[in-house]
C-alpha positions as CSV (number, residue, x, y, z in Angstrom):
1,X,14.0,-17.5,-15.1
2,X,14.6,-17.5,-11.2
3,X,11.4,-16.8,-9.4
4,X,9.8,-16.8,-5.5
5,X,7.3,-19.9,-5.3
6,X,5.4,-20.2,-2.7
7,X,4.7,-23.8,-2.2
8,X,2.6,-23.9,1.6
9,X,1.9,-21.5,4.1
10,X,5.8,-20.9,5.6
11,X,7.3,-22.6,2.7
12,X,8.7,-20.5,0.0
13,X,11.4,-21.7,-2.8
14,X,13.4,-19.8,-5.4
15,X,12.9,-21.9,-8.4
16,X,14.1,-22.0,-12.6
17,X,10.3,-21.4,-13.9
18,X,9.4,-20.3,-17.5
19,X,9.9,-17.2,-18.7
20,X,6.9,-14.8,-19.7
21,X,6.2,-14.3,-23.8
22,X,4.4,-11.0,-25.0
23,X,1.0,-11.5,-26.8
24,X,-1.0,-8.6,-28.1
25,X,-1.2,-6.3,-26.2
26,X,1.0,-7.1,-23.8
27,X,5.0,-6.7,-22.6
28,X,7.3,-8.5,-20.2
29,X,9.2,-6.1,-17.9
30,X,12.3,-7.0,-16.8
31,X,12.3,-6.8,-13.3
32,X,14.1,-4.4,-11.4
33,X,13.2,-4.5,-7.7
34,X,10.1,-5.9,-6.2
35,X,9.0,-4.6,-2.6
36,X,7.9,-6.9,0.3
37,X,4.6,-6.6,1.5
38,X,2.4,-7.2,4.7
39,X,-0.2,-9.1,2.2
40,X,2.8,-11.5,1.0
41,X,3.5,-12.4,4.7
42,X,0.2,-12.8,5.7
43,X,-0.1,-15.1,2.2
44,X,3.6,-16.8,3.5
45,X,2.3,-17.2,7.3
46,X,-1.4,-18.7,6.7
47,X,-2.2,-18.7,2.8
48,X,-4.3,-16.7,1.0
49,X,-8.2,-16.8,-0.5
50,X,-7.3,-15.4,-3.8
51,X,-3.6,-17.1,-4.5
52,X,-4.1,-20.5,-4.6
53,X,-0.9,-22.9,-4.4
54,X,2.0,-23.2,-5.5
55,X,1.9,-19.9,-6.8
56,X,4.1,-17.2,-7.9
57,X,3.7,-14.3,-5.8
58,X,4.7,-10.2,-5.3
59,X,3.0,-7.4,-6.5
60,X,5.0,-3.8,-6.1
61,X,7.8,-4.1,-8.7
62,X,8.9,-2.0,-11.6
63,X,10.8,-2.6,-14.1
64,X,12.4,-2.5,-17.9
65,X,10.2,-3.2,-20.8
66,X,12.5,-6.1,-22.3
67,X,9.4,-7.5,-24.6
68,X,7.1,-5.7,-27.0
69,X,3.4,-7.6,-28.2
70,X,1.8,-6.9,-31.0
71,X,-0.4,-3.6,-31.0
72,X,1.2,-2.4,-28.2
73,X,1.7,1.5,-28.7
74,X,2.5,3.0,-25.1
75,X,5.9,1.3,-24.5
76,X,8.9,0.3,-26.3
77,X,11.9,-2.0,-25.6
78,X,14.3,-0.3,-23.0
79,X,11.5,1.8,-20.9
80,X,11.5,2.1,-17.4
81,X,8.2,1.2,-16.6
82,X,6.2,1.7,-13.3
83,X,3.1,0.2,-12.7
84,X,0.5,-1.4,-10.7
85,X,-0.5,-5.2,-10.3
86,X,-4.4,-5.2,-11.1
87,X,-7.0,-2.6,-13.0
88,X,-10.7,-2.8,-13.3
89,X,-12.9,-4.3,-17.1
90,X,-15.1,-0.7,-16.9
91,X,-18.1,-3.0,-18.1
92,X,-19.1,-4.4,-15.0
93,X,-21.8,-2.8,-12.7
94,X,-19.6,-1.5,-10.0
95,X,-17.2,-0.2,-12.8
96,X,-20.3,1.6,-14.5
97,X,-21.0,2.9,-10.5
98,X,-17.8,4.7,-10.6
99,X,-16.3,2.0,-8.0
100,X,-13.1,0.8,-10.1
101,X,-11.9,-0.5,-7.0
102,X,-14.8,-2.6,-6.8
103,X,-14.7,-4.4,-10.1
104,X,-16.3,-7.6,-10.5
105,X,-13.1,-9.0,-12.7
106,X,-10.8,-7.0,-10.9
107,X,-9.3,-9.8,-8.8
108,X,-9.1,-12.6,-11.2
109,X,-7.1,-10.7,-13.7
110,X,-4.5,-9.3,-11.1
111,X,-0.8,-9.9,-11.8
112,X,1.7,-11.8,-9.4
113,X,4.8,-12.8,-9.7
114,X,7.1,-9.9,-8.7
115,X,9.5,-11.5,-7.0
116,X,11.0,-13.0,-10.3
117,X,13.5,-11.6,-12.7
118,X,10.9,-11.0,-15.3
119,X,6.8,-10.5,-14.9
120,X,4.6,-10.1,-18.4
121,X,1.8,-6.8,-18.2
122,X,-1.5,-7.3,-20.1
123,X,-3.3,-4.7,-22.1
124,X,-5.5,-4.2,-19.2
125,X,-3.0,-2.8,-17.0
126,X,-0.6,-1.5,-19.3
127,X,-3.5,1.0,-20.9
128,X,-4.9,1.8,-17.2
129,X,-2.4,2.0,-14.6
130,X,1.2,1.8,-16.0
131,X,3.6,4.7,-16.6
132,X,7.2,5.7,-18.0
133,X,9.6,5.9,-14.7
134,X,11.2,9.6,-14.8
135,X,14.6,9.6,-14.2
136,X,14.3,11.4,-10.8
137,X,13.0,8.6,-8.4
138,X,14.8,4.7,-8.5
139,X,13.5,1.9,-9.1
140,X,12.8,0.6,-5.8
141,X,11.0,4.3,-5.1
142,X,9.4,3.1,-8.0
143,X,7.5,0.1,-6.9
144,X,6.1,2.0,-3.9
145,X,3.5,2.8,-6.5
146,X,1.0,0.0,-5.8
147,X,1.0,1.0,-1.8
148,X,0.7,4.7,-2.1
149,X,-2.0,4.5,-4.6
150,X,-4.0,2.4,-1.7
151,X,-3.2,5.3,0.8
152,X,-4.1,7.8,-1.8
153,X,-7.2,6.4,-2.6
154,X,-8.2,6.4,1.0
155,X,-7.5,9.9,1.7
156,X,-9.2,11.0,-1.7
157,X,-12.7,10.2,0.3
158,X,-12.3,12.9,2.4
159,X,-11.8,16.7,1.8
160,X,-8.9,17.1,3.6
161,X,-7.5,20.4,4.3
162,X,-4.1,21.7,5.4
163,X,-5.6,22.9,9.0
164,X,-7.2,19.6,9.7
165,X,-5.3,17.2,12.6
166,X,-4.9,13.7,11.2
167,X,-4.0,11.1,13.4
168,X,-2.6,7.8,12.5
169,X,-3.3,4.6,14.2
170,X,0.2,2.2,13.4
171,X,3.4,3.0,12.8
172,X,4.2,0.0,10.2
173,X,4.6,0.3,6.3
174,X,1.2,1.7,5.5
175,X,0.8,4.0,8.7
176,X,4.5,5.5,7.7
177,X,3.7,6.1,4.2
178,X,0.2,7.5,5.2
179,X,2.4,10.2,6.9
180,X,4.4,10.9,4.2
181,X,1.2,11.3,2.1
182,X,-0.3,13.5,4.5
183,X,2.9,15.8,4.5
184,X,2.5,15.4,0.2
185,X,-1.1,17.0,0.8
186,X,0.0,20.3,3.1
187,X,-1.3,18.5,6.2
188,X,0.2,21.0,9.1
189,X,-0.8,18.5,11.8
190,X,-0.2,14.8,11.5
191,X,-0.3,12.6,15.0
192,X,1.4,9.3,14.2
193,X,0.6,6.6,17.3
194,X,2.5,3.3,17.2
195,X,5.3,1.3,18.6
196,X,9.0,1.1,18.9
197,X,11.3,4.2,19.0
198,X,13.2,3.6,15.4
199,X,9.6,3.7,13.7
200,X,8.3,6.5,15.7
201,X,11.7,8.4,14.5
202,X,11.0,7.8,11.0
203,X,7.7,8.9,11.6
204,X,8.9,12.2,12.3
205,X,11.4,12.3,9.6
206,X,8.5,11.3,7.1
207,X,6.8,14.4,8.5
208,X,4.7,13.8,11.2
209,X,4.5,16.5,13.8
210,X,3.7,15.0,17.0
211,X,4.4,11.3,18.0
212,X,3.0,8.9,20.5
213,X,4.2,5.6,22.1
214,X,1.2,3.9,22.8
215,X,3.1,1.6,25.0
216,X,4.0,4.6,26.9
217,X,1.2,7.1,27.0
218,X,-2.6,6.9,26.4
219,X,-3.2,8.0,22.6
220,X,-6.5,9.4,23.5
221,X,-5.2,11.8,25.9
222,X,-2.3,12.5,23.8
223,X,-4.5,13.3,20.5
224,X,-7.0,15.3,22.6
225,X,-4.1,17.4,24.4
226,X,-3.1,18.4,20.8
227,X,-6.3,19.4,19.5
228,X,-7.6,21.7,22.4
229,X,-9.7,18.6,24.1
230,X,-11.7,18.0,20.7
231,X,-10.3,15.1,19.4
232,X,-8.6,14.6,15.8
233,X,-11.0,15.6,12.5
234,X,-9.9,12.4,10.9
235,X,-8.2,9.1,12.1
236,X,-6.8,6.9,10.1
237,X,-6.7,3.2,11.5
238,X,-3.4,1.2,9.8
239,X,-3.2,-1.7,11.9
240,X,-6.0,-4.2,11.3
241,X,-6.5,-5.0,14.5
242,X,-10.1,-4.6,15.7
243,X,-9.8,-3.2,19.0
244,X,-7.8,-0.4,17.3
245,X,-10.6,0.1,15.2
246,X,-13.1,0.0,18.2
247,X,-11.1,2.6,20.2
248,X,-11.0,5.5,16.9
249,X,-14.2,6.5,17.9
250,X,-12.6,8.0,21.5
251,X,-10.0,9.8,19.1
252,X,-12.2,11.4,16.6
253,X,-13.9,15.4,17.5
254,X,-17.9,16.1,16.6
255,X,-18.4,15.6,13.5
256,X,-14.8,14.4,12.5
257,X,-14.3,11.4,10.1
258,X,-12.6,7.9,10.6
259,X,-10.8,5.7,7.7
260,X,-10.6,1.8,8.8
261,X,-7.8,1.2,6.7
262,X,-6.5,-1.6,8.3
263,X,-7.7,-4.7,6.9
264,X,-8.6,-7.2,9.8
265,X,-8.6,-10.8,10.3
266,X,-11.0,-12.9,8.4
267,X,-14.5,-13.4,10.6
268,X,-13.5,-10.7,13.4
269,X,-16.2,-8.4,14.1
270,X,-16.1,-4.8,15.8
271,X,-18.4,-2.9,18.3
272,X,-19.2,0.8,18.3
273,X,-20.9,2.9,20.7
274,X,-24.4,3.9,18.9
275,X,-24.8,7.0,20.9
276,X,-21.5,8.4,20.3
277,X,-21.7,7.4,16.1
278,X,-25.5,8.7,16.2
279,X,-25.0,12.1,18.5
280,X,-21.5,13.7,17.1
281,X,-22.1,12.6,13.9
282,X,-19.3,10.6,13.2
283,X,-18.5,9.1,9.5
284,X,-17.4,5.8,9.2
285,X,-15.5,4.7,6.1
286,X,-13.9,1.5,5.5
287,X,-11.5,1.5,1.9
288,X,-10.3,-1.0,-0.2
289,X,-7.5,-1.5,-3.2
290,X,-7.9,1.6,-5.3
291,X,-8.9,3.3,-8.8
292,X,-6.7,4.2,-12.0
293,X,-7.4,8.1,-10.6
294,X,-5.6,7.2,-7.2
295,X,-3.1,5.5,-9.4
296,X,-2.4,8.3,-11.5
297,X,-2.7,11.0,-8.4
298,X,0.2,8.6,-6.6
299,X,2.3,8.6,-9.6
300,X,2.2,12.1,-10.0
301,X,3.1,12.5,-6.2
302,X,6.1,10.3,-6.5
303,X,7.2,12.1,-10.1
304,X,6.8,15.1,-8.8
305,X,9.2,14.1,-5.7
306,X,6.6,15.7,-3.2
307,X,6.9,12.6,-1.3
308,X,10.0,11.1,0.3
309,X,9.4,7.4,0.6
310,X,13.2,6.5,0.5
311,X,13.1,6.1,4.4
312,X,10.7,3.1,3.8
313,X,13.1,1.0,2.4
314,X,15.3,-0.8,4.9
315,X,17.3,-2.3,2.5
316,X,17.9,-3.9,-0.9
317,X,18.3,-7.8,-1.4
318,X,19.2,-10.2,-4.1
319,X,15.9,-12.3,-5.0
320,X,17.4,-15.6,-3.6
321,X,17.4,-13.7,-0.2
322,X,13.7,-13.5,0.0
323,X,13.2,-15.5,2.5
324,X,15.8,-13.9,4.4
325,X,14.1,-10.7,4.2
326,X,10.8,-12.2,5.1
327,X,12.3,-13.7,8.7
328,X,14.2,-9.7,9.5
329,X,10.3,-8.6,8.8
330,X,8.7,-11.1,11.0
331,X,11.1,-10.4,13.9
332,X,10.7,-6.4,13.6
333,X,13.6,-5.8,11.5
334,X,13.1,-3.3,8.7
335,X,9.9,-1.2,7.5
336,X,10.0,-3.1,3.3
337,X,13.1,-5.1,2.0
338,X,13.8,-4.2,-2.3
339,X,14.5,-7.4,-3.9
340,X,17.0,-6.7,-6.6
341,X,16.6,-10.0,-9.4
């Protein structure tokens, strides 16, 4: 089968590679669109700690069940399948916690390999976090599974209600889809601050209410002018970069709540005023991957079509254009690219 290799940071190669067989337990899904990812061009641009190379690579797909294992009771031949790339053992300590997203095995048993015309689904996963596609949402609507599931997660640790003000730091894949989310949950007031017109318009079309340019106006001013001078009761940061992080604690009212979404550089560290966390009681919550309940809660978002993550999707590529895809993404082009095997 044809399949994305990446060989060294910045060199990637389609390449003939074996096929996947079904053992117990397991089935091979033929691929049917496989979504790009700011973790597979961070992997593509400097490497990667937990995908050592070569490696196969790609982990939002869906799919059709082309290969049944034994003992396999869930899915048949011809299903549309949706699923996730990873799910936790539920033996280990921080699965016994009640933090799945935490699980000791939980990284060493992920699946890569997306961008490939077929990918194989152990038990694990397939009894966890894998689910019949309903006719109503495509394939590459689909795959946003693995992404909103993260979002969802994050916004699970919070009691969110429909009167609160959100405001979300970053207008790139996951700040757009954390929109869409919020809309999904009966937010009345989203704030979306980013960059560049095109994403800020989608923004709004996603369903945020208020937009800012940051290279235009002061976000702080802007969020406070929208909440009466008291700041936003959560803010979500979605860029990774520290500083952003640093500066949510000007954004956020008494009391209010911040999610560090953003995953930041390896070894870069960020300050925050002691006063300001100690005084107006501000909670600080970092996330990370998510749980088989945010998995379940995203699929049931995206079957139930309450979310419109169509806009998301710039456009849909044959695989041998991957790399083609990953240079439009690296010069601003396009929000996720659908590779169609």
């Amino acid at each position: 089968m044809l399949a994305a290799v990446l060989i060294k940071p910045g060199q990637l190669e389609i390449q003939e590679v074996e096929k996947p067989k079904a053992g117990p337990g397991e089935v091979i899904l033929k691929v049917e669109a496989a979504l790009t990812c700011g973790t597979d061009i961070k992997a593509f641009k400097r490497g990667h700690p937990k995908m050592p190379m070569p490696t196969l690579f790609g982990h939002e797909f869906s799919g059709t069940v082309v290969e049944v294992g034994q003992d396999v009771k869930l899915f048949k031949v011809g299903d549309p399948v949706m699923s996730v790339h990873s799910a936790p053992c539920n033996t280990c300590f921080y699965c016994n916690k009640g933090q799945q997203n935490l699980c000791d095995r939980l990284m060493g048993a992920k699946v890569l390999g997306a961008y490939a015309e077929y990918i194989k689904l152990p038990r694990h996963i397939l009894e966890q976090n894998a689910f019949k596609k309903p006719s109503n949402i495509s394939f590459p609507e689909a795959a946003m599974l693995e992404p909103l599931a993260c979002v969802i997660y994050g916004l699970e640790q919070f009691s969110i209600t429909e009167d609160d003000v959100v405001a979300v730091l970053g207008a790139g894949p996951i700040g757009l889809l954390q929109v869409a989310a919020l809309k999904a949950y009966g937010v009345k007031k989203t704030i979306l601050c980013g960059r560049h017109k095109n994403r800020l318009d989608m923004g709004l079309n996603l369903g945020a209410d208020k937009v800012i340019d940051v290279d235009k106006s002061d976000p702080v001013k802007g969020i406070f002018a929208e909440t009466d001078g008291r700041g936003a009761d959560l803010v979500i940061e979605s860029t990774g970069k520290p500083d952003v992080w640093e500066s949510t604690l000007s954004m956020v009212r008494k009391g209010g709540n911040i999610l560090l979404f953003g995953g930041c550089p390896s070894g870069t560290t960020a300050c925050f005023d002691t006063a300001g966390l100690h005084y107006n009681e501000i909670t600080l919550k970092g996330v990370f991957h998510f749980t088989p309940l945010a998995v379940r809660k995203a699929y049931e978002i995206l079957a139930s079509g309450k979310i419109n993550v169509r806009p998301l999707i710039t456009a849909e590529l044959p695989l041998k254009e991957l790399p083609k895809a990953f240079d439009l993404l690296m010069a601003g082009e396009g929000v996720k690219y659908a590779l169609i095997p």
